[in-house]
N, C-alpha and C positions, 0 to 999 in steps of 0.2 A: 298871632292873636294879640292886638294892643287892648292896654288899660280902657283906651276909649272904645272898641269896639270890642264885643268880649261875643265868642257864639258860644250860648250854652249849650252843654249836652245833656239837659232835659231842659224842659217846658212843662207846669200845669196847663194841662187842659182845661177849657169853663167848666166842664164837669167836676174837675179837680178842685176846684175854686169853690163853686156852689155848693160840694158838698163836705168839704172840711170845718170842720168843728171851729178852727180858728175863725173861720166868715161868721158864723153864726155867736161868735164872741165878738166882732167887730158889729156886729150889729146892735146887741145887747148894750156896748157900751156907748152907740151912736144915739141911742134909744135912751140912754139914762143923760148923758153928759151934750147934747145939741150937738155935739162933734161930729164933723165927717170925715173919713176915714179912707179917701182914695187909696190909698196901697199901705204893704204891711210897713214901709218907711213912716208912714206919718204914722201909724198905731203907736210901732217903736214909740217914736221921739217924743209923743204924748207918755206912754209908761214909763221914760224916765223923767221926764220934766214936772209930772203930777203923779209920783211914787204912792204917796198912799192914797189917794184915789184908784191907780191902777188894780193893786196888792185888795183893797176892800170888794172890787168888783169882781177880780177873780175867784174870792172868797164868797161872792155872792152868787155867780156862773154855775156854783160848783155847789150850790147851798149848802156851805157845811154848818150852819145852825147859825144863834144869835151871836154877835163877835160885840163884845163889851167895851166900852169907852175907843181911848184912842187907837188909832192903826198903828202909827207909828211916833216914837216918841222925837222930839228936836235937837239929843245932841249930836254929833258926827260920830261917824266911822271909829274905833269900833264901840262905842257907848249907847249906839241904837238902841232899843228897845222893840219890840212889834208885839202890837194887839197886847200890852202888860193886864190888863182886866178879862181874856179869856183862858177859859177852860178846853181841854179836849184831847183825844187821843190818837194816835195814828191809825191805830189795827182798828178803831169804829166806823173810819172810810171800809176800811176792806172788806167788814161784814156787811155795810150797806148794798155792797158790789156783788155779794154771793147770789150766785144763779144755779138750776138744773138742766140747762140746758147745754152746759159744756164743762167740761175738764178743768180746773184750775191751774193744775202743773201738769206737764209731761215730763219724763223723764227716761230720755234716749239711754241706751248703755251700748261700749264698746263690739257686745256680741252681737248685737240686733235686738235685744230687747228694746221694750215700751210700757214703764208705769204710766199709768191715767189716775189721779189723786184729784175725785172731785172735788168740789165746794165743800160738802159736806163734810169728807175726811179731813179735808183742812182745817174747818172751824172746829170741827168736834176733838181731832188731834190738840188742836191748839187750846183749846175750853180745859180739856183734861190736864195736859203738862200744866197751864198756868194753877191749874188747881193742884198739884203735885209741887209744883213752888212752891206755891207760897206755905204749904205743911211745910215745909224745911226751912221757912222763916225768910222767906224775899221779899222783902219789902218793897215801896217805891224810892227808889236813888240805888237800890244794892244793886250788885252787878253779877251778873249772868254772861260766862263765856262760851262760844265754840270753837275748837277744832275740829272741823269737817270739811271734807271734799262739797261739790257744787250738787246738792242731792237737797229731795224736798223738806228732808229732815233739818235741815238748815233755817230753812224758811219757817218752816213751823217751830222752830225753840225761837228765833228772834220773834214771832208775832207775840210766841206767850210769855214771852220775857214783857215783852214792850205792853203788852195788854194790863200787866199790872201796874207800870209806871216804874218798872227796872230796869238797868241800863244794858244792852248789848252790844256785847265786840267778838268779833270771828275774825281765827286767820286761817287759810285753808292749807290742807294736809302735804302740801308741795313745802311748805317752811319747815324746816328743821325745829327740835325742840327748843334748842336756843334759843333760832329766831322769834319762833313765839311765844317762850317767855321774855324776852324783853318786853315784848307788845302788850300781849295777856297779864304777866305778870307784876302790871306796877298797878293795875286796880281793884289789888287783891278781891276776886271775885267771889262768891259764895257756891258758887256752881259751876262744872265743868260739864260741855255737852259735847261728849266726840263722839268716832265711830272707830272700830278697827282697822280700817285704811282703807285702799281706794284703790282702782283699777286704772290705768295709764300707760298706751302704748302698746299693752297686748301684756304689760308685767302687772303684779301683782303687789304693791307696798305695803307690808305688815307695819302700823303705826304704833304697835304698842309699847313698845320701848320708850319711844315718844312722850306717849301719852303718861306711863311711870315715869316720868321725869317730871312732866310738867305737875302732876299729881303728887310729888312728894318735894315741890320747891316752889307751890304754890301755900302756903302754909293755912291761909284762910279761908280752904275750899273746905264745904262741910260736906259735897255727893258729885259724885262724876258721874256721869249718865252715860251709857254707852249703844251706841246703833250699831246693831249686830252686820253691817253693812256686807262684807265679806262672809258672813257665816263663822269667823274669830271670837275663843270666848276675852272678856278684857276680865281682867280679875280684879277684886275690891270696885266693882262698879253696878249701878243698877243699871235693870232691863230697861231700852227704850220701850217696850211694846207694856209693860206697868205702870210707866209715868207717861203713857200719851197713847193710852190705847184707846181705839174706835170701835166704838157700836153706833152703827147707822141711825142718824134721827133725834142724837140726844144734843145738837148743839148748843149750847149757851155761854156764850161769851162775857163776861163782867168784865167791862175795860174800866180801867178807874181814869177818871179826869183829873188832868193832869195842868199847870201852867202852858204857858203857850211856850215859854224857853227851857221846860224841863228836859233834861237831858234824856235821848231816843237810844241813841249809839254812840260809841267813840271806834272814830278810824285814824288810820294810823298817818303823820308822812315818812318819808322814803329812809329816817334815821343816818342823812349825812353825814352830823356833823356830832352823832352821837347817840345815847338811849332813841329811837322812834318816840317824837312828840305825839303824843295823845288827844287827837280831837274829836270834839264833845257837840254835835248837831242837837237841834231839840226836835220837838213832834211837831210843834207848830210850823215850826222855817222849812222842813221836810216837808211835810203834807204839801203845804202848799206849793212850794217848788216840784212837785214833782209831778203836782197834778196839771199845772201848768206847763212842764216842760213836756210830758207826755202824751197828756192830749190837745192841747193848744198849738205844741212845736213840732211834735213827731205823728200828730191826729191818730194815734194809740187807743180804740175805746175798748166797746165787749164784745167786738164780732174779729176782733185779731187775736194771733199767734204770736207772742216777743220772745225773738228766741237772741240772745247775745253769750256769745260764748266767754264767761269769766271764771271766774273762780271767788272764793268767800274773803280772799283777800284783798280783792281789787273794788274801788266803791262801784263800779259797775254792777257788781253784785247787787248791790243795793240798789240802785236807780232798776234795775228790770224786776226787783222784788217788790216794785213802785208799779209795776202793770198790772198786780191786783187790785189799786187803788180806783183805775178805770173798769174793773169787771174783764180785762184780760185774760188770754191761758196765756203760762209762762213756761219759758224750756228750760229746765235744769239738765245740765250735762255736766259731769264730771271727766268723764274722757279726751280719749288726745284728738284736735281737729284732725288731723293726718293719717290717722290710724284707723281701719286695716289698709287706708288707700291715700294717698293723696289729697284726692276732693270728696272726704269723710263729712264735711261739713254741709257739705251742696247735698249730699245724701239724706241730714239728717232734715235739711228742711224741706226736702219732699215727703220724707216720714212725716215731719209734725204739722205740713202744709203752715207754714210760718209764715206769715204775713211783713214782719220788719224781724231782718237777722241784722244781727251786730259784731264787727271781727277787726281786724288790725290791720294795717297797712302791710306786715310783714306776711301775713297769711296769702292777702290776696297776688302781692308780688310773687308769693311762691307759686301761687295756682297760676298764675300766667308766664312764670318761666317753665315751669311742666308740662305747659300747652295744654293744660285741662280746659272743654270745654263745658260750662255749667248747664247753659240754658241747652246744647246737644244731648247731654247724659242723662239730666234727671227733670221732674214735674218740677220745674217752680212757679207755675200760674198763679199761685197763691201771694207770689214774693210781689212784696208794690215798694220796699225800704232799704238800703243795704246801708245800715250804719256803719260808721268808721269811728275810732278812735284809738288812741296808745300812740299816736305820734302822728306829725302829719304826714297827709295823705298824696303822693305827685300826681299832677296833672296825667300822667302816661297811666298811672294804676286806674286810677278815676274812670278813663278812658276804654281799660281795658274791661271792668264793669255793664259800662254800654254796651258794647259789643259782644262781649262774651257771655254774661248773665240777663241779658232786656233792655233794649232801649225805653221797654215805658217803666224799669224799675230806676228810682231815684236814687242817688246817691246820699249820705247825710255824713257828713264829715264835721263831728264834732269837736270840742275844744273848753273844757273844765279843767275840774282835780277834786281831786279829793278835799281838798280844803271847803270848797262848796258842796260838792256831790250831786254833782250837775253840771249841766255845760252852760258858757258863756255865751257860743253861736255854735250855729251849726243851721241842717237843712230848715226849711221851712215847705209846708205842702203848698204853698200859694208862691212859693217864689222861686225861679228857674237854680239850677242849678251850671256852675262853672266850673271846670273841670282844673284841680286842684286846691277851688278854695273854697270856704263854710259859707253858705246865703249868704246869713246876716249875723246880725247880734239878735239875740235872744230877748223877749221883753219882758222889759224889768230889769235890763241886764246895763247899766250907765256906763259902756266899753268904748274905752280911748287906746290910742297910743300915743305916748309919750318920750320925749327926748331926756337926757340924762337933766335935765335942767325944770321940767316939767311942762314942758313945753307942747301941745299937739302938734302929731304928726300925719302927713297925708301923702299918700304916694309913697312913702320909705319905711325902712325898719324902726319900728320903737320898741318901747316898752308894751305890756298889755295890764291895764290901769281898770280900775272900778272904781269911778267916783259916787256912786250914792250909794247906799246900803241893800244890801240884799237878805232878806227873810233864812236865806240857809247860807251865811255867813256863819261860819264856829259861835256855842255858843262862849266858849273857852277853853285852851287846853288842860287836860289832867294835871294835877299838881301844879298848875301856875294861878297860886290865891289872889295874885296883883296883878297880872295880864300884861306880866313886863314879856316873857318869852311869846306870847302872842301879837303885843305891838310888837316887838322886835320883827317877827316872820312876815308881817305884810303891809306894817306903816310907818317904819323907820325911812324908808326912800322918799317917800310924799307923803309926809305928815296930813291926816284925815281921807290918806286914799288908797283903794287898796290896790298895791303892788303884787301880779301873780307870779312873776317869773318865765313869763314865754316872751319871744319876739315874736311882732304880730306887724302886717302891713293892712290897712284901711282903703279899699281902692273906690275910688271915685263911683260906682255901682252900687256902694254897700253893702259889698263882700268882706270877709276878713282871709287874708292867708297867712298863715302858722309856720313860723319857720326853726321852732324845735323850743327848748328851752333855754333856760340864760343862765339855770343855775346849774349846776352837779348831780343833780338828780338820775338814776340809771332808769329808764324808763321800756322796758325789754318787755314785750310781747305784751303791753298794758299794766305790766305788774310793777310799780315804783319800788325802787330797792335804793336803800344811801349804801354810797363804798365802805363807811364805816362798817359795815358789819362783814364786808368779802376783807378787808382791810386785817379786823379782829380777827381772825382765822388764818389769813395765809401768813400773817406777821408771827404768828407762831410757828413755824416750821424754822427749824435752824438755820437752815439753806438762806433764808431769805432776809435781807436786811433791811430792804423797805421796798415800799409797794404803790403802784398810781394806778387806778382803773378810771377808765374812761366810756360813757356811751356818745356814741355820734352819730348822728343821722346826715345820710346821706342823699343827693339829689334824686336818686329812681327810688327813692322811701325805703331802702333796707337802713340797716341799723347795726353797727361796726360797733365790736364792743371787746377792745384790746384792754391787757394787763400789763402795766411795765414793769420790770421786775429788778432789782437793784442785788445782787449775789453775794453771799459774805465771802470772802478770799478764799480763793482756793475750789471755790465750786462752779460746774458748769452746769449749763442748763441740758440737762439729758432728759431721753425720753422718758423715763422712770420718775424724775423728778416733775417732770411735766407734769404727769398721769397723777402723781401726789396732789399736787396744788389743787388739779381740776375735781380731783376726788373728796376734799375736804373741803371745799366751796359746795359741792353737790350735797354732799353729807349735811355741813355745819351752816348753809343758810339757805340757798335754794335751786335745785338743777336749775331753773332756766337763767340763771345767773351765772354760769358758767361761760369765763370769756370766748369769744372768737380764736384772740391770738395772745400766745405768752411772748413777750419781747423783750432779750435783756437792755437795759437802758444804761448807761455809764452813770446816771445819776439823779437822784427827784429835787427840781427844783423845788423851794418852801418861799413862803414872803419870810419875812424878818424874824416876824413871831412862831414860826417855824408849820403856816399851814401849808397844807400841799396845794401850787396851783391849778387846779380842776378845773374849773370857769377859764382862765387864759390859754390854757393847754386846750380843752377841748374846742375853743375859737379857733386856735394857731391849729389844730389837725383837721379842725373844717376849712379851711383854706385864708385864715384871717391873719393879715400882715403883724407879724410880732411885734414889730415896733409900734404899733399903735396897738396891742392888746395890753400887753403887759409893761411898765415899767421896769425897766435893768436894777435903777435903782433900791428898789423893794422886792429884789430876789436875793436870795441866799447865793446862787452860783447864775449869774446869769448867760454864762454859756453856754448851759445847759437848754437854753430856749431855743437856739439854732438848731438843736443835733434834733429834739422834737418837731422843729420846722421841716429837718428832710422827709418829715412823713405825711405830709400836705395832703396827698393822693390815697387816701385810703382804698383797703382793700373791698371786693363784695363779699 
């Protein structure tokens, strides 16, 4: 299969065309602007070329009400402004969207269970807690947290956090207390919203210990809220069923209007190179990205099922918590994909008849080296989407999809972060699908690749670049009053553009393929992790005198994720000592970060100033000639790069 001749494996059909949501946006804008619109390339290239035109028409597509003065304001990246004269809320889409004709959440459990939490429960849950806030004095800016597993109760403390104009952050119950006090604990919050723990695997996690940590080292929490999830009492905590109890019929929601840049959430990144930086989305650049990406990119409206298996940690969470914005049901699962079977997942979407499921590259390779087959074992008539994302997706997995799940179900192989909370490409319903790589670019979405020089590139590896501004761009991170650490993160490389950190190829088609990341970042099973914090943990063990972790992606999409381990004298690496390391990684930050393989190394290379090379090392283990990744010069021991080189050939 060359670049010039490419066969897809799908095709919309004119059915598919005619009747997705994106045609009837193309129309709309053809209608307002004299423009015509032969395919989704020229939409593209018009939504970045005529940006706030675009952004004001989707805002009109979608009527979200009067939108005041300008779209967007004229300085560059990141000094933007959007829509600075409106008002609005997020959660007042969501109530627009409430119906009686269907479920709002479902919620699968490990044993076979099935909650159905209509509209009603929803909004009237949500109407209550936010009125139970703000008695305990939340204002708009204060901050409301959770620890919670992927359960409806999640959803429902972010709407009535965000209903008042107060800021929410959740990490979910797989993070160590640690972990999520660093995260949780720099925006000293006013309220803590967990649960007793969670069910995973067939085991049982009692979080409370947890939870007394984070509760007596949070100093500024005035009430901990607890969801009796497990049937666990939490002590020193209120009832969830007091502060968000339902009686049928009484909904009313007061969202207070809000700025268009007031802060919605803060999500975290991966804490590389230190504390997890805090970033800060508004209601405005959400709403709109997401009703955009959802129903426009993914044709997501009220007559589907989105079911993506994340957790509260990962912004995925958050974009499928974006399908009640279209009048969607959405699937909350807190359980193990794999658990009691294998292909637990392909089970759960015949239960909730899921219309677009969403899972990982590593999930689906499993289900195809176990020889499961999906579309043999269970109903998925209902399935028309199989999203991807957490790394990229290979051309053989892609493949295995067609054949083994439907050839009329599409693939959607996206490509974001957290930094936006949203993707930059991925599937589109109007545009054929190729097996390994995302459609297209996303619209709205101004995505280059670029050479180290700034240069575009076409046909090879670059950088992946966003030269015009996007609406859910950060609105800044926590504690950086001057936006030096935020320039620093994505416009130090190309000054007014933003730099994300993937290598990305642009193929003649206008496709994009992903060929992993460029920075350090651990990015295992979706869930972004910096080494800093596996780093903080195992460097405390006496045994251990320094430490290098690596994630690598490798060519059939699994994901190789070795620890080097450097021995103080006199010790060897036993199985005891193994079972340590791996035990206070699991304990102290988070099981799925637990490496592959412990390897003793003779030694960590550092540059000068004594960081460890992560980006060069994880080049040189993905197959990248050392002499051209790293300079000899600017290591501390630079023989230490060769003995790294004999491991070129990673393991699966």
């Amino acid at each position: 299969m060359s670049d010039d001749q490419p066969v897809p494996q799908w095709s919309p059909t004119p059915e598919d065309i005619a009747q997705a949501q994106l045609t009837a946006f193309t129309d709309f804008v053809t209608t307002r602007t004299g423009i015509a619109f032969p395919d989704y390339a020229a939409l593209w290239r018009w939504s970045i070329s005529d940006v706030p035109d675009f952004w004001r028409a989707v805002w009109d597509w979608f009527d979200l009400g009067k939108a005041r003065g300008a779209v967007l304001t004229e300085q560059p990246m990141p000094d933007a402004r959007w829509f600075p004269g409106t008002r609005l809320n997020y959660v007042a889409q969501v109530v627009r969207n409430a119906r009686t004709d269907k479920a709002a959440i479902l919620a699968p459990t490990e044993d076979g269970g099935l909650r159905e939490i209509s509209w009603d429960e929803l909004l009237t849950r949500t109407a209550t807690l936010a009125r139970s806030l703000r008695s305990m004095g939340v204002d708009p800016g204060d901050r409301v947290v959770g620890y919670l597993p992927n359960i409806p109760e999640a959803v429902i403390a972010f709407l009535a956090t965000a209903s008042l104009g107060a800021i929410w952050s959740a990490c979910g119950q797989d993070y160590s207390a640690h972990a999520a006090l660093d995260r949780l604990g720099q925006l000293e919050p006013l309220v803590l919203i967990t649960c007793d723990g969670y069910r995973y695997g067939g085991k049982i996690h009692d979080k409370r210990d947890a939870i007394t940590t984070l509760r007596d080292r949070i100093p500024s929490l005035r009430a901990t809220i607890a969801v009796p999830h497990l049937g666990l009492t939490v002590l020193e905590s209120l009832s969830w069923d007091d502060v968000a109890n339902y009686d049928a019929g009484t909904t009313g929601i007061d969202t207070v209007a809000v700025t268009f840049d007031h802060p919605l959430w803060v999500l975290y990144s991966s804490g590389t190179t230190g504390t997890p930086k805090g970033i800060v989305h508004g209601h405005g650049g959400v709403l709109l990205e997401h009703l955009k990406a959802l129903a426009l990119q993914s044709d997501i409206g009220a007559d589907d099922t989105f079911f993506w298996f994340t957790s509260p940690s990962w912004m995925m969470w958050n974009y499928q918590v974006a399908g009640l914005l279209v009048g969607a049901t959405i699937v909350c699962y807190d359980g193990s994909p794999s658990y009691p079977a294998p292909d637990t997942l392909w089970d759960l979407v015949a239960r909730t008849e899921a219309t677009v499921l969403g899972t990982s590259p590593a999930y689906l390779l499993a289900c195809a080296k176990a020889g499961i087959e999906p579309r043999r074992e269970h109903n998925l008539t209902a399935l028309r989407t199989v999203g991807v994302t957490g790394a990229a997706l290979p051309a053989s997995t892609s493949l295995w999809v067609r054949d083994r799940v439907g050839r009329q179900v599409a693939v959607s192989s996206i490509s974001g972060g957290t930094d936006v909370v949203t993707a930059f490409a991925g599937g589109v319903r109007t545009v054929p699908v190729w097996p390994g790589e995302l459609s297209a670019p996303y619209l709205g979405v101004a995505l280059d690749a670029w050479d180290e020089r700034g240069h575009p590139v076409r046909g090879g590896v670059g950088e992946l670049v966003v030269t015009q501004p996007m609406p859910s761009m950060p609105v800044m991170f926590w504690n950086d009053p001057e936006g030096e650490r935020y320039r620093e993160a994505y416009f130090d490389t190309y000054p007014g553009t933003w730099r994300h950190g993937d290598w990305i190829t642009l193929t003649s088609r206008g496709s994009v393929i992903v060929h992993g990341r460029s920075d350090s970042t651990l990015n295992r099973h979706g869930v972004r992790m910096g080494s800093a914090d596996i780093y903080h943990v195992v460097d405390s063990l006496p045994e251990i005198e320094d430490t290098l972790v690596l994630g690598i992606e490798q060519p059939d999409g699994g994901y190789w994720m070795p620890m080097f381990v450097v021995l103080t004298e006199g010790t060897e690496l036993t199985e005891p000592l193994r079972r340590r390391i791996n035990q206070i990684i699991r304990d102290k930050v988070s099981p799925r970060h637990v490496p592959d393989d412990i390897i003793v190394a003779p030694g960590i290379p550092h540059t000068k100033t004594g960081k460890k090379l992560e980006v060069p090392l994880k080049k040189v283990l993905q197959g990248g000639d050392p002499s051209g990744v790293v300079s000899p010069s600017a290591v501390d021991d630079p023989g230490l790069i060769d003995w790294f080189a004999t491991l070129r050939r990673p393991r699966n």
